[in-house]
N, C-alpha and C positions, 0 to 999 in steps of 0.2 A: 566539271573541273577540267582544267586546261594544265597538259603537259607540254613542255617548251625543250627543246633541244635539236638534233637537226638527223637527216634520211630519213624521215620518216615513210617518205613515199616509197619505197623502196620494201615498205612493208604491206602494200596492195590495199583497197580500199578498204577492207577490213579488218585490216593488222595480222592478217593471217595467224589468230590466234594467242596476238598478243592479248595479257589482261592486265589490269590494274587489281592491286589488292590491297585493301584498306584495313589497318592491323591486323589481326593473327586471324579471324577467322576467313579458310581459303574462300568458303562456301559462297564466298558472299562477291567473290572476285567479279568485276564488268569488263566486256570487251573494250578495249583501247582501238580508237576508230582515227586513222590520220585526216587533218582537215588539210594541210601542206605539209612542205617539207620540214618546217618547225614544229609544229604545230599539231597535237593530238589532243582528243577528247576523252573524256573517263567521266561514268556517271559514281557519282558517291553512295553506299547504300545508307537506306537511313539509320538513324541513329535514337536513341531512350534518353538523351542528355548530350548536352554540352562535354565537349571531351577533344584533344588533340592524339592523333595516332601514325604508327608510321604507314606511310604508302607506300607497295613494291611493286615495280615492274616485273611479270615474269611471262614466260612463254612457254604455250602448249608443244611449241616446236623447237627445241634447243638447236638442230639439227641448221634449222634454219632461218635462225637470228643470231647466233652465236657468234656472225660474222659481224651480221648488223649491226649490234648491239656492242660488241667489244668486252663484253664483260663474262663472268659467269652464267653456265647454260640456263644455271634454276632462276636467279632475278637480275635485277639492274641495282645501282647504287638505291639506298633504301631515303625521301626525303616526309615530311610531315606534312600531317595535314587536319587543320581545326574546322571542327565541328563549334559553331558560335549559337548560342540562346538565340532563338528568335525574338524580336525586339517584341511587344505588345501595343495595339494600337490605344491612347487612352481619351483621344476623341475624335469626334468626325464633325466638321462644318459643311452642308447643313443638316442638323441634326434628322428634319424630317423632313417630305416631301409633300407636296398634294395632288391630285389627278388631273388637276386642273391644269400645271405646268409643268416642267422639268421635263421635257422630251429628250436632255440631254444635259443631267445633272453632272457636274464637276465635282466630288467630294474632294475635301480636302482631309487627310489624315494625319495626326500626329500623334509620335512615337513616343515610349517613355526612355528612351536614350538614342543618344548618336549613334548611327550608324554607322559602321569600320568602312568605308568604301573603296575597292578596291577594282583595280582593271576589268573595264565590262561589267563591272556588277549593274551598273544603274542601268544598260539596257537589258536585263533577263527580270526586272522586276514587276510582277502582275497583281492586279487587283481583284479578287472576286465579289459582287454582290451577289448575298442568295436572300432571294423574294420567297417571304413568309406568308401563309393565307391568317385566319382569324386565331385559328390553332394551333398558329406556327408550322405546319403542315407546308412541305416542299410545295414552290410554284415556280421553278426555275431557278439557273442560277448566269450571271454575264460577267467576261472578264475583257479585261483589256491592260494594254500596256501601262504602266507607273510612270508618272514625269515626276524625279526629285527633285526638287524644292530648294530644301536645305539638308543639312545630315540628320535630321528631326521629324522632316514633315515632307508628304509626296502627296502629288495630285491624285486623281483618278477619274478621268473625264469617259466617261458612259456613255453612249447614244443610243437613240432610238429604244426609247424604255418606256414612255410616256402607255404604250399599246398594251404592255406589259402589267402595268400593276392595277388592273380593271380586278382583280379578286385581291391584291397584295394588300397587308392588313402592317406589316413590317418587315423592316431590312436587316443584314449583317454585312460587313465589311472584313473581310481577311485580305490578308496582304502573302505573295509568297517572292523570296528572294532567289531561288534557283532553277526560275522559271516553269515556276507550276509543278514541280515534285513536290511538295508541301506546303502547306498556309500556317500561317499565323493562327493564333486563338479569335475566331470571330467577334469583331465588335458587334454585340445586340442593341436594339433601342433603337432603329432607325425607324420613327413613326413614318406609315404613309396615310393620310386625311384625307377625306373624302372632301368633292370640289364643294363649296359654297353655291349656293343657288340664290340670287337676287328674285326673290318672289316682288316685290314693288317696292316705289320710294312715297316719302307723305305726301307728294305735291307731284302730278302730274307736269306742270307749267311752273315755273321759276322768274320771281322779279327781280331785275340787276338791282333793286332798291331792298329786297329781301334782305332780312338779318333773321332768320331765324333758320333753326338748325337743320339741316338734310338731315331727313331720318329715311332709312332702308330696311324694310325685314327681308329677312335672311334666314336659309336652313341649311344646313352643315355641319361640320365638325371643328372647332379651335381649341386650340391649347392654350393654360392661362398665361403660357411664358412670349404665346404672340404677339409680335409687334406688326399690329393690322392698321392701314392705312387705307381711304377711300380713293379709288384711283379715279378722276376724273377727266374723259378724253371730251374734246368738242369733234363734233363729225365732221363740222364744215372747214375745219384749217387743218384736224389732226394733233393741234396742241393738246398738252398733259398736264393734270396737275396730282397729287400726290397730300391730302388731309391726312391728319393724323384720325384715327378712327376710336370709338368705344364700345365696345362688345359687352351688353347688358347680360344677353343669354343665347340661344342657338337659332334664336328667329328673330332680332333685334338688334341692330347697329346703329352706331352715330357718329356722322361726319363733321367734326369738330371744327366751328365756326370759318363758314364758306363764305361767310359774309363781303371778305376782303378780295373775296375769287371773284364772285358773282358782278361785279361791275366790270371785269376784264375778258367776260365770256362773250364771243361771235353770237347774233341770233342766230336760232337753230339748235339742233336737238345736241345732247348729250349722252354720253353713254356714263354711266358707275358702275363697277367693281369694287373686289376687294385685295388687297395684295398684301401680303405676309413681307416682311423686312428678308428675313433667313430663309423662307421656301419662294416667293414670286408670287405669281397668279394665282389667288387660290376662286375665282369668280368666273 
């Protein structure tokens, strides 16, 4: 929390004792720390609930802010200060990930109400992912700064995690507004998938006259709500194309009539994959 009014430097790096106290119990008082001459800091302690209380300024040293200060030895003029619900997250885009890609997923998060936003709040807001083993069982946890969106929805862009979730079986997403003194209620359900493995396709060698269907077995992990497409890259230009795919069972795909591609293909060899619409790479 950010106190505003002026000499503050005058009260030495450490406010010599000045505290902030957040309604009636003293016990709970924080040092008041000057950042300039306007300008002081006060941490707020936590709180059981949503609640508004009055905040006092008072000093260890009457002796020696009394001047300071201008006012009475024991506090300063008394002003309020709201303690707000923390918003809850009520979905995350993308919902999962696979090992295959996301070296540096972006989630997107969105809130079940607007958020109050207020001076500097958007840059103190951080993201946590904590990576779950099979048993849910801690395997880290990575935070990084929140970019807001809209008063709804904030980004949370991650890097360098792809090395990371080699055991991670699932994710959670908490959000915190006052810069990491507390999160949010974890969002759970963030599946992480194990990469697809292109064990062979039905046809070694392909005719641009071929009409019949690319088929690939495949062993892996999908979910039925995937939207899997066959990625096909040519090696000799680097062109890409992008089938719509059918996933029979865990060792079986089909690349949905190439027929229209296969006259437009370079000779020369091709690579396939498989790519998830909401996760990327999952091959």
């Amino acid at each position: 929390m950010r106190l505003h009014g002026r000499g503050f430097l005058a009260l030495g790096a450490s406010g010599d004792g000045l505290l902030c106290q957040f309604g009636a119990n003293a016990a709970q008082a924080s040092e008041a720390v000057p950042v300039n001459d306007t300008v002081m800091t006060c941490r707020a302690p936590p709180v059981w609930r949503a609640s508004t209380v009055p905040i006092t300024l008072r000093s260890r040293k009457p002796e020696l802010h009394r001047v300071v200060l201008g006012e009475a030895a024991s506090d300063l003029r008394q002003r309020s200060f709201t303690y707000y619900r923390p918003p809850v997250i009520t979905s995350v885009t993308p919902p999962r990930l696979s090992r295959a890609d996301y070296s540096e997923p972006t989630f997107t998060a969105t809130l079940d109400r607007d958020l109050e936003i207020q001076d500097g709040l958007s840059t103190s807001i951080l993201c946590r992912l904590e990576l779950l083993g099979s048993a849910r069982e801690p395997r880290g946890t990575s935070r990084v700064n929140a970019t807001l969106v809209t008063d709804r929805t904030l980004w949370c862009p991650f890097a360098s995690l792809r090395a990371r979730l080699k055991d991670v079986h699932e994710c959670s997403l908490s959000v915190s507004f006052n810069g990491g003194i507390d999160y949010s209620t974890p969002y759970r359900g963030i599946d992480v998938l194990d990469s697809a493995i292109i064990l062979g396709a039905s046809s070694s060698a392909l005719e641009r006259s071929d009409s019949t269907r690319l088929s690939i077995n495949v062993t892996g992990s999908f979910r039925d709500d995937s939207e899997l497409s066959c990625h096909v890259e040519a090696l000799a230009d680097d062109r890409e194309w992008f089938l719509p795919a059918q996933v029979h069972n865990t060792t079986h795909a089909v690349c949905i009539d190439p027929a229209a591609l296969l006259p437009s293909l370079p000779a020369g060899e091709v690579s396939v994959g498989l790519h998830d619409a909401l996760v990327g790479r999952v091959s």
